[in-house]
Structure formats: structure tokens, C-alpha cells
N, C-alpha and C positions, 0 to 999 in steps of 0.2 A: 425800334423795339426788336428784340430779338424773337425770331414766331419758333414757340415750343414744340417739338415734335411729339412729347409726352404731354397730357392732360394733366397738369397740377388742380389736386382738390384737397383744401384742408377742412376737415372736422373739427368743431367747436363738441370740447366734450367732457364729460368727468366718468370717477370711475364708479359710481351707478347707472350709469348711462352703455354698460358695455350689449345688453342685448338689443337696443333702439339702435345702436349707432354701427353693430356689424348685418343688421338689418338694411340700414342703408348704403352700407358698403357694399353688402350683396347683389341691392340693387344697382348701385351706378355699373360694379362690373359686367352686370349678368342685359344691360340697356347702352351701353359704349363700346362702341366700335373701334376707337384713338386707345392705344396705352395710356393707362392711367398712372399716376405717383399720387395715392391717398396718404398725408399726412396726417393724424390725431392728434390733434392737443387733447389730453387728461389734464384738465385742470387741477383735478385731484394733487395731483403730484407734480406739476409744475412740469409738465413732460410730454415728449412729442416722439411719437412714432409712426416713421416712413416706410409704407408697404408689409405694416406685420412685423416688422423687425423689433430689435432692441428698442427700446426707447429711449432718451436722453435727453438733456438737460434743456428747457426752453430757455429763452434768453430775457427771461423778466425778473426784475427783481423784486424781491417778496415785497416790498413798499408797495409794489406795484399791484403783486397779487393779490393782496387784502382788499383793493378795492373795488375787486371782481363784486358783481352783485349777484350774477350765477358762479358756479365754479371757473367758467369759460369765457365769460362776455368780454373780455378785454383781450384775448387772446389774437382774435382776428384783424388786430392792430400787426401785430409782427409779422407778418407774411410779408409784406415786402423786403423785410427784411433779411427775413428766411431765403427769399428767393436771390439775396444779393444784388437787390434792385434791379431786376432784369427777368423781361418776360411778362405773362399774365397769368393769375392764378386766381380761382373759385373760393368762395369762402360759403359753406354751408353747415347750418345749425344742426346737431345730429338727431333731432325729434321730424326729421324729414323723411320721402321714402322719393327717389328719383325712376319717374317712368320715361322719359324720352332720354334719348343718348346727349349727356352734357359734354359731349364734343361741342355739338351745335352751340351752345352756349358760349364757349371758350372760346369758338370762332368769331364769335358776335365782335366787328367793328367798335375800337373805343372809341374813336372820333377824336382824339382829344384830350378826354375826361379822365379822372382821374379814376374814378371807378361807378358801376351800375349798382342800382340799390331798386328797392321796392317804394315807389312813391307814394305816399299818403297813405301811408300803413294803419295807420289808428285813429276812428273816428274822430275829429273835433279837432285833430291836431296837425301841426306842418310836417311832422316828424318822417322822418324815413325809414323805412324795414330794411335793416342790415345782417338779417338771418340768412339770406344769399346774397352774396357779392360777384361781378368778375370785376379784379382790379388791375390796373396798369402799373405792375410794382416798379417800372423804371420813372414814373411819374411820381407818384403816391406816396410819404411820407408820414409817418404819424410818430411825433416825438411825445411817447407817455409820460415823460418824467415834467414836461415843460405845460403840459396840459393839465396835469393832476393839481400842479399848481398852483395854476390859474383857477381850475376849480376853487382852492382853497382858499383864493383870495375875492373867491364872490365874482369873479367876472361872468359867469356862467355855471349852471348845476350839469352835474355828470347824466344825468339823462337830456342835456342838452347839447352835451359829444355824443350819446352812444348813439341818439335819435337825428344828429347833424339839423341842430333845429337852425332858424331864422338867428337866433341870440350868438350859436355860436360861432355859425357861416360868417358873421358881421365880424366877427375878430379872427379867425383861421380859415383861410378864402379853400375851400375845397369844389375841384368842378366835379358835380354826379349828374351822371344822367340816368332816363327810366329802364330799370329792366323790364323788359318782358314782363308783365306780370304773370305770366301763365308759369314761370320758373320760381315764384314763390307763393303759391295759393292756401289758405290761411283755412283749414279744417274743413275742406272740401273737393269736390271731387266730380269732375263728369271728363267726356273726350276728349276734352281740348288741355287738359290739365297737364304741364311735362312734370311738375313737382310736387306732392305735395305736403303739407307743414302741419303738422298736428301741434296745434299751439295753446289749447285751451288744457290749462295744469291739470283739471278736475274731470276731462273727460279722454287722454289718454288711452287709446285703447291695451298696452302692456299695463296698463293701473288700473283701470274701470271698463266693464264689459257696455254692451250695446253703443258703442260709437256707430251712427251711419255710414261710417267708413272706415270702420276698423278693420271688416274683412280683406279690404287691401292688403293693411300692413299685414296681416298676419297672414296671408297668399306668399309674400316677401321674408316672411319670418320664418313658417314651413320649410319655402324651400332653401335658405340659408339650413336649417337646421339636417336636411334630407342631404346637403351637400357635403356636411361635415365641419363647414365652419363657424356656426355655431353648434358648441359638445353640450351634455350633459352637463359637463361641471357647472359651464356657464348659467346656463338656468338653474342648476342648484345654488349654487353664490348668490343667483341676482336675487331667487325667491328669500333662502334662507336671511338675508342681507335687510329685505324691504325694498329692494329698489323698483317690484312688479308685484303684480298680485301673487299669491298663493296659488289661485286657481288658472293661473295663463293657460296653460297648455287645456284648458278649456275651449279656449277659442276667444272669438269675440263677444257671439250674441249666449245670453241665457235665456231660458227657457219663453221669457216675458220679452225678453226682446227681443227673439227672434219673431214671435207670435208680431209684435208691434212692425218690426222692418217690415213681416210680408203686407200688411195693411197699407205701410206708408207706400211701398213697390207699387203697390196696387192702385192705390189713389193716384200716383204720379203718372201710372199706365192711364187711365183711365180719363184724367183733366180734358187733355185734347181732345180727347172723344167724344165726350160731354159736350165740350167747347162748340167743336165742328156741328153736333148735333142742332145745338143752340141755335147758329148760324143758320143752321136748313130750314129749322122750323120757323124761325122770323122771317122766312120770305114768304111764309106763306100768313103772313100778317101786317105787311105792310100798304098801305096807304092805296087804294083805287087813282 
């Protein structure tokens, strides 16, 4: 394998999606130490832009596009082949916000495999979280036009590719190992978290205020915006557009929510304490 001296990361993304996803761009630069090369896929437009530049043509064909189920979801398939089957490359959903340097990631040993995924992503099911990737694109393969087909013909359903279930593993042998789960952590947040995934549609914090952990993102979003790289325009389009609330530049918490966080802060301060308490006073009731 050839070891990259530059950090490839690509963005799964559309173009409502541009104040969440220069949010996380903000982040990986402003948390990585390794030069980066962030590609974007805009699904919107069938289109991929490296470091800010122009953008230009993805290499899928509309057959293909249509049976995105987000603008993007099938997108993270071509990167090996973007990469010219050679090296290793990140693949991260843009409703993410990266707090540790995804150098360390990209260093991460494949062993092997053909790429890392999130194991046991969604209760009840075998399925895999492919919302972060590192793939071995000199290994890794994915022929969409020979897959879509087989969907078509009942061998397996498309959320049995895109979750790499038990159904589909049996017919298109792929090796995945576990990532890290602390690099794709699912609407939550404490110190040990390098990434994390705001994945619940309804509580968003760019769409719906009081997330428990919206003030992150929007720590992240500030200071993109105090930077320069996210302008004016951009929150004028996303708001006037729909693709965020109205009232963003509010912040996270309103007025009720914030009232609620300090309560929840507080009870959270407070458990152990009680706990510990608990502990002292039962010695002095136990047993002669």
C-alpha cells in the first residue's frame, strides 16, 4: 500500500447541507496536524470538490444517482476509485463535528481489511455504521452498477449493501473490521469522544434548538464563521432556503432550554455525590 503523506477525507454531502458540512471542515483543520485533502461530494449536483476549489464531475451515473436515498448515501462507494486504487482514505457523513486529530485515524493499521466501519450501529440489527470509514482503496472494490442489480433481482435489499448486513456479506465477501467506536459516536458527547455524529433528523441542532449537545456544534460553527469561512451569504441562503432554522444565529439553547440544561448540569454534578453520600451513611447501618 502506498502510505499517504497527505490525509484524504471525503464528505458525504448535498447542497443544503453547506453550513453543517464547512462546520466540520472547520473542524478537522482547526484538530489535524497531517495536511489534509477534504473532498466533498454534493450530491445535489453530482459533484465533488477538492480543497475548496472548482468542483467537478463525480464519476456516477445518474442510474446510479437516483438510488441515493439521501442526496449522498451511495457516494462513499467511489472513493477508491477516486483515489485510483491506491492508499487510504476517510469517508465521513457531513452532520459530524471531529474533535481529535483524524490523522490518528488514518494511521490506524488495516490489517488486512478492507475497510473499518462502526459495528452494531443500530439496535436489534447486524448492520454496520458506514457514516465513518477508513478504507484500504488499493483493496476495496465496489462495482455499483453489478450491485444495483442484484438488488433488482431480489438477491438482497439496498439497505442490505449500505448496512453490509449478514444477507449481503453471503454473496459479496467483504472483510470489515471494528472502528474505534469513539470516531463515530451517535448524538453524544463526553471526553473520550474524537467524533461526534449528530444523527437524530428531529433534533439537529442547525434545525431544533436545545440539543444537549448542540453547544458544541455551534462552538465549531462560531468560530468557522469569526474565521471567515463561513460568510454571511452562506447563512443567508441556508436560512432563506430552509435548510436551518430561522433563528440559528440564536444559538442552541432558548430560553426553556437553557433553564432545563442548567437543571440537567446540575443533577449530573450532583449523582455522585448523593451516591458517595449513600455509601457513608450505610456504614453506619450495617449489621453488628
Amino acid at each position: 500500500m502506498i502510505q499517504n503523506k497527505r490525509v484524504r477525507v471525503f464528505i458525504g454531502s448535498g447542497e443544503a447541507s453547506i453550513l453543517e458540512r464547512k462546520t466540520l471542515i472547520h473542524s478537522l483543520r482547526k484538530t489535524t496536524q497531517k495536511p489534509l485533502d477534504i473532498y466533498v461530494f454534493n450530491g445535489t449536483h453530482n459533484s465533488i470538490e477538492l480543497n475548496d476549489g472548482e468542483p467537478y464531475l463525480a464519476p456516477m451515473s445518474l442510474k446510479i444517482k437516483y438510488r441515493n436515498v439521501t442526496e449522498f448515501s451511495l457516494y462513499r462507494y467511489l472513493i477508491p476509485e477516486i483515489c485510483n486504487f491506491q492508499g487510504k482514505a476517510i469517508y465521513v457523513d457531513s452532520d459530524t463535528i471531529c474533535l481529535t486529530d483524524i490523522g490518528i485515524l488514518f494511521d490506524t493499521p488495516m490489517s488486512g481489511y478492507d475497510f473499518l466501519a462502526k459495528k452494531d450501529a443500530y439496535t436489534g440489527t447486524d448492520l454496520w455504521g458506514l457514516s465513518v470509514m477508513l478504507i484500504d482503496c488499493d483493496k476495496c472494490r465496489f462495482d455499483l452498477e453489478l450491485i444495483m442489480n442484484e438488488i433488482d433481482r431480489g438477491f438482497y435489499s439496498l439497505a442490505d449493501f449500505t448496512g453490509m448486513s449478514q444477507a449481503f456479506l453471503a454473496r459479496r465477501s467483504y472483510s470489515i473490521a471494528e472502528l474505534d467506536p469513539r470516531w463515530n459516536v451517535f448524538d453524544y458527547w463526553d471526553r473520550h469522544t474524537y467524533l461526534i455524529h449528530y444523527t437524530n433528523l428531529h433534533a439537529q441542532p442547525w434545525k431544533y434548538q436545545n440539543h444537549p449537545y448542540g453547544e458544541l456544534w455551534f462552538e465549531y460553527f462560531q468560530e468557522a464563521i469569526e474565521s471567515g469561512y463561513i460568510t454571511a451569504e452562506d447563512i443567508k441562503l441556508s436560512i432563506d432556503r430552509g435548510y436551518v432554522r430561522r433563528n440559528l444565529l440564536k444559538g442552541n439553547f432558548s430560553t426553556v432550554g437553557s433553564s432545563v440544561n442548567t437543571v440537567r448540569k446540575a443533577v449530573s454534578f450532583l449523582k455522585p455525590l448523593l451516591a458517595e453520600n449513600r455509601r457513608r451513611l450505610s456504614i453506619f447501618h450495617l449489621p453488628a
